[in-house]
C-alpha positions in Angstrom: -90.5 -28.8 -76.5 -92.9 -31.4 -75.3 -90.0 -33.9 -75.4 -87.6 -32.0 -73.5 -90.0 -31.2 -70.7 -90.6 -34.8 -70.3 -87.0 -35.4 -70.0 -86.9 -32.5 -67.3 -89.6 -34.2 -65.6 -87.7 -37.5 -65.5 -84.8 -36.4 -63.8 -86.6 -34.9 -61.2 -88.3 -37.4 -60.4 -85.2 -39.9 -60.4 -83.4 -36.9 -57.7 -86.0 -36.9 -55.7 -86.4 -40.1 -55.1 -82.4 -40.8 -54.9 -82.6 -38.0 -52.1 -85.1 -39.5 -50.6 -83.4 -43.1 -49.8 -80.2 -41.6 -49.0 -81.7 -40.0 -46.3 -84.4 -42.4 -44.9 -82.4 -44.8 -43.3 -80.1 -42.6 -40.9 -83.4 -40.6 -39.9 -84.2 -43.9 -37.9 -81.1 -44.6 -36.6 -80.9 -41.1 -35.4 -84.0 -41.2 -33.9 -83.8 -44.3 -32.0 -80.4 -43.4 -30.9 -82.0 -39.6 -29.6 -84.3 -41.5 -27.8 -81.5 -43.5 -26.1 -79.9 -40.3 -25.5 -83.2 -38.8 -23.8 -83.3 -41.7 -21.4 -79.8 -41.8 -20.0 -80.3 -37.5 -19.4 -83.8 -38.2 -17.8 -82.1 -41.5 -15.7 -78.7 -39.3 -14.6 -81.2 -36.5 -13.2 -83.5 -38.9 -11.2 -82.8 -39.1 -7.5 -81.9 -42.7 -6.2 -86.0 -43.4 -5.5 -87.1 -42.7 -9.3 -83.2 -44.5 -10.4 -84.8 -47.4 -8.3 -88.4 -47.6 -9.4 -86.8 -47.3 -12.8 -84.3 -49.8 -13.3 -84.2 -51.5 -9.9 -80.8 -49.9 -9.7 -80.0 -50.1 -5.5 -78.9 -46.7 -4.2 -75.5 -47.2 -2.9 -74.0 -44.1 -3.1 -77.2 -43.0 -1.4 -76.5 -46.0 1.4 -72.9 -44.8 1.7 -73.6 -41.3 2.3 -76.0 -41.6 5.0 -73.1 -44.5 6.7 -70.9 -41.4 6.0 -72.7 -38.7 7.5 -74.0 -40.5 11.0 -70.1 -42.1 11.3 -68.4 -38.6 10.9 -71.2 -36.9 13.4 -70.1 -39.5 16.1 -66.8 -38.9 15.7 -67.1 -35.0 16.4 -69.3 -36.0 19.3 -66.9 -37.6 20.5 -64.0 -35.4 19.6 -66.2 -32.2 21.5 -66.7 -34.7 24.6 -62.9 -35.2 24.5 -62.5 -31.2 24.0 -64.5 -30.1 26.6 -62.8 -32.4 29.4 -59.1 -30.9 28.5 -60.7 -27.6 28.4 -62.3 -28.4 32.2 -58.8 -30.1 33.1 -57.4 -26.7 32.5 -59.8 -24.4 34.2 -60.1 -26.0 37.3 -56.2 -26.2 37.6 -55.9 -22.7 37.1 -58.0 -22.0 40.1 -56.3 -24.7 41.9 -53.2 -23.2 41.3 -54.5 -19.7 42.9 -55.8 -21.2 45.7 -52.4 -23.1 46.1 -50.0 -20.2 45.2 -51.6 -17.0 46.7 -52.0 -16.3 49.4 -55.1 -15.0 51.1 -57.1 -15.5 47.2 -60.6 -15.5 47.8 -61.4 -17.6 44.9 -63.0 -14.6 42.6 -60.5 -12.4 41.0 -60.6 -8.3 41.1 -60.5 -7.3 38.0 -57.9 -8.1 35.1 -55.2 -9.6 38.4 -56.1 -11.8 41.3 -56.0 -9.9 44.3 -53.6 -6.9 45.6 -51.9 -6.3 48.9 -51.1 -3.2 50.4 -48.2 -3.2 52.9 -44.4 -4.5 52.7 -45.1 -7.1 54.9 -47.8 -8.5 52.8 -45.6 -8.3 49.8 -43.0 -10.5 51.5 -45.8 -12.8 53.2 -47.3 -13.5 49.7 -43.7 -13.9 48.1 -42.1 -16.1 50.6 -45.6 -18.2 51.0 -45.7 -19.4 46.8 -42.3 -20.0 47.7 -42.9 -22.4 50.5 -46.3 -23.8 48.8 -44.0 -25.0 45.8 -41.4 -26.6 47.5 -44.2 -28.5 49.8 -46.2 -29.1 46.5 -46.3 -33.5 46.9 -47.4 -32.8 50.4 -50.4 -30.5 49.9 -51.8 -31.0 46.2 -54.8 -32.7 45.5 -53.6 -33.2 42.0 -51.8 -35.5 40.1 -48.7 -32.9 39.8 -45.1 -33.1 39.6 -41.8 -30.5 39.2 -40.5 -30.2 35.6 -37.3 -32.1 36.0 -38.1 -34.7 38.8 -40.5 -35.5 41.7 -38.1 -34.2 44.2 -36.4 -31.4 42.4 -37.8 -28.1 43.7 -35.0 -26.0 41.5 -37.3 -25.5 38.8 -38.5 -21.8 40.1 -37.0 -18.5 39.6 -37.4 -15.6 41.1 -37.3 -12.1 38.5 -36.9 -9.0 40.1 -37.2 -5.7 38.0 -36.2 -1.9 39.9 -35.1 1.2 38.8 -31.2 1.6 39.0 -31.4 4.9 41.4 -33.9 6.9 42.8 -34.1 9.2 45.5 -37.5 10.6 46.5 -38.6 12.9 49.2 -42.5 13.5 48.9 -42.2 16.3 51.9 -39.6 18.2 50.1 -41.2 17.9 46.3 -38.0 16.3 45.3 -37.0 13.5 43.2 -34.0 12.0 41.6 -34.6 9.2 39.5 -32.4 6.9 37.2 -34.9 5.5 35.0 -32.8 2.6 33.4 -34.4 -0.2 34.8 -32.2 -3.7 36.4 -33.1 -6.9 36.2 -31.9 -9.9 38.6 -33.1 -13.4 38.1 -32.2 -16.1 40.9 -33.0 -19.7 41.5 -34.3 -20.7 45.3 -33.4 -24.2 46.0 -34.6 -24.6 49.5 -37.8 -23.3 51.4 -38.1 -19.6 52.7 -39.6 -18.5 55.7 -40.9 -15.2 56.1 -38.1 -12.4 56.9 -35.7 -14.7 54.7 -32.0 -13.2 53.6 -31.4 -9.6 53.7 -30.4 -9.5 49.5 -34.1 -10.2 49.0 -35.3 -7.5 51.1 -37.0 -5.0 48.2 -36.7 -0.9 48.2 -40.3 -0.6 47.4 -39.3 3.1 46.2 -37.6 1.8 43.3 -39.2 -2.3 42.9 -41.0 -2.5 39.0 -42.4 -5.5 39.3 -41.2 -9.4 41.4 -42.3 -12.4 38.8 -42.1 -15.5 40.2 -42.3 -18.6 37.6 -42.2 -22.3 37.4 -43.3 -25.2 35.7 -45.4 -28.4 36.7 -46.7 -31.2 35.1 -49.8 -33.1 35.5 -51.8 -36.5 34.2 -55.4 -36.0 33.1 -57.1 -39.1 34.2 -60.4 -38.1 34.0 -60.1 -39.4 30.1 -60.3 -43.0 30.9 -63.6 -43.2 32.4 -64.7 -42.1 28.7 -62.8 -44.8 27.7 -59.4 -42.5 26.7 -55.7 -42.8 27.2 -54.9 -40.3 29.7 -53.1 -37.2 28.5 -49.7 -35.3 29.9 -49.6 -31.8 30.8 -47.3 -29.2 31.0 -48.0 -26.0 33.4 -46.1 -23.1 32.8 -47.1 -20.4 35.6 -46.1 -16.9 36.7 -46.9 -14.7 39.6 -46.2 -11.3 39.1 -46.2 -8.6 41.6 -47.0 -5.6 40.0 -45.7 -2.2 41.2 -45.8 -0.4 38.2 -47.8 2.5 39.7 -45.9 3.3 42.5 -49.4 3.8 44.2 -49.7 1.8 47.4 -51.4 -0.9 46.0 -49.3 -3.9 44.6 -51.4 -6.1 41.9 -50.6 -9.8 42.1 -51.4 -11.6 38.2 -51.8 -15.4 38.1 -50.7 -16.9 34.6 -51.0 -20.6 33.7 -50.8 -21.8 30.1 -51.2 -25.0 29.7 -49.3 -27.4 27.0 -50.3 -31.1 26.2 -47.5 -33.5 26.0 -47.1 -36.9 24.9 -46.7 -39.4 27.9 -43.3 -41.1 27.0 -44.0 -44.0 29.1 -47.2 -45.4 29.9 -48.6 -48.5 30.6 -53.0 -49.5 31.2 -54.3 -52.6 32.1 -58.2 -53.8 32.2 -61.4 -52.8 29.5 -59.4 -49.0 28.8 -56.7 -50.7 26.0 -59.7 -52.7 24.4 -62.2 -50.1 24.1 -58.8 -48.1 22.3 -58.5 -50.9 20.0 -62.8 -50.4 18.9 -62.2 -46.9 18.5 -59.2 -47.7 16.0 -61.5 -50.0 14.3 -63.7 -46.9 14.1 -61.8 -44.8 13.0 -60.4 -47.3 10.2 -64.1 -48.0 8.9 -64.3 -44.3 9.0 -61.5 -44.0 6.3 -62.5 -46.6 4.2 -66.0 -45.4 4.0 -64.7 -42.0 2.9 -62.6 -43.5 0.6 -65.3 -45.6 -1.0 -67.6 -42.4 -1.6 -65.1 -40.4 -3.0 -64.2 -43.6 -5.7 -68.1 -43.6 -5.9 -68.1 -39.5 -6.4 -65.2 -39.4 -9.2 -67.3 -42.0 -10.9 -70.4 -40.4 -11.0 -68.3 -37.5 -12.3 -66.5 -39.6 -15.1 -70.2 -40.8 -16.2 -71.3 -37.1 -16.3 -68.6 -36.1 -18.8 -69.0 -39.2 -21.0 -72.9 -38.2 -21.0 -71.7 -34.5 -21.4 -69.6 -35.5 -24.7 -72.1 -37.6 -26.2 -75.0 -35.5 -25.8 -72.6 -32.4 -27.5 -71.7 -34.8 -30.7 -75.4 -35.7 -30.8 -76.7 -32.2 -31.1 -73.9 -31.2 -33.6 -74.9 -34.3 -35.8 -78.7 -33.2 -35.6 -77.7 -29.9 -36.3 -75.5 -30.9 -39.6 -78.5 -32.5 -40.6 -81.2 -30.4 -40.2 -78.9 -27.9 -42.2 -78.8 -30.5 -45.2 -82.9 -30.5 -45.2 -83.1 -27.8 -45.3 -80.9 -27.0 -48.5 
């Protein structure tokens, strides 16, 4: 017995110390290579001052950013600037157009229309006087404007007219008789009118809907190159509608203007306009590299995190594995 436990004793000893040199060795490896592992997590969370003070790594994604941020903020500066003058452009041509177009507009509309007239007379004076104010347009507009087709061409406005197909009415003797479908005749004036013009325009107010009168101009905004712009093209399509809807002694008159911008087809600048353009290309072009760089900068940062992400998830499952195996 005293010979056997000896020999029990032996072999003990001999697997413990074989267990114990198997095991030495990758216990400092793995330690030096968690510490490693430590120090890139703590250095990937540090902002670009503690990244700095640590490795005397410069900040440029930091550097970029802040190029980024101030190059994009003058760009919508000057994109609002550039906003807020077509936006003016078409304001102030909508009330030069109701000054222009209407008569007897007192430059502050009523409610939801322009103004109103109340007599027959005054519906033909207001008709027959946007008539004459468009074909004398070059000779009494203050703006750069034109007629859709040519400077010259005054055939560009049509006349809509909108009336019940029959009605007889007789307020004294309560009676009515009334054809409800409604007729519409659309016609093109080539030539001025003058008040009292040819008898097939003469209305039956009894039956008139509605008279809408419509055209198109086109203007040049010019204020854009004292900001140092190219000047943009316009399109103006307005309507004047003579509402009679109501049948109630009071005609409504409704001013419409929408406004379209165009390409200028054919254009030609001279002086400091075409080189302060070619500096705002320039902008514009370090504008698009800088973005580009940050987003290279950006995926990178994001390939990094992943690489870090994967070898910080096979570190733990090797610690784990071998903190199992200890403890067996």
């Amino acid at each position: 017995l005293a010979a056997f436990e000896i020999k029990v004793r032996k072999c003990g000893k001999r697997r413990e110390k074989k267990s114990f040199s198997f095991f030495h060795s990758p216990s400092v490896s793995t330690n030096l290579e968690e510490d490693a592992l430590k120090e890139d997590l703590k250095f990937y969370f540090m902002n670009p001052c503690e990244k700095y003070r640590a490795r005397r790594q410069i900040p440029w994604k930091l550097g970029l950013q802040i190029l980024k941020i101030v190059m994009v903020t003058t760009q919508l500066i000057l994109f609002g600037l550039s906003n807020q003058l077509v936006v003016s452009f078409k304001e102030e041509n909508t009330v030069a157009f109701k000054h222009l177009f209407l008569k007897g507009y007192s430059g502050v509309d009523e409610d939801d229309y322009s103004c109103s007239v109340y007599t027959q007379q005054d519906v033909y004076d207001s008709i027959f006087f946007a008539i004459n104010q468009y074909c004398q347009l070059k000779n009494i507009s203050l703006g750069t404007l034109g007629y859709e087709q040519d400077e010259d061409d005054v055939s560009g406005l049509q006349i809509c007219k909108q009336q019940y197909k029959k009605d007889t009415m007789l307020p004294s003797n309560d009676t009515l008789s009334i054809d409800v479908t409604i007729e519409t005749g659309t016609r093109e004036h080539l030539a001025p009118f003058s008040i009292g013009g040819p008898t097939e325009d003469v209305c039956t107010f009894s039956w008139l809907i509605q008279v809408e009168i419509s055209f198109q101009l086109k203007g040049i905004d010019l204020q854009t190159v004292h900001v140092r712009e190219l000047p943009d093209c316009y399109a103006f399509q307005n309507t004047i509608t003579f509402n009679n809807r109501a049948h109630s002694g009071k005609v409504k008159i409704y001013f419409d203007s929408d406004a379209d911008i165009q390409e200028c087809k054919d254009w030609h600048i001279s002086g400091s306009i075409q080189k302060n353009t070619q500096y705002i290309l320039v902008f514009d072009g370090f504008v698009i590299v800088s973005c580009f760089a940050s987003l290279i900068l950006c995926t990178r940062s994001i390939i990094l995190a992943l690489k870090l992400q994967k070898v910080s998830i096979t570190s733990t499952n090797v610690m784990f594995v071998m903190l199992i195996v200890w403890s067996l």
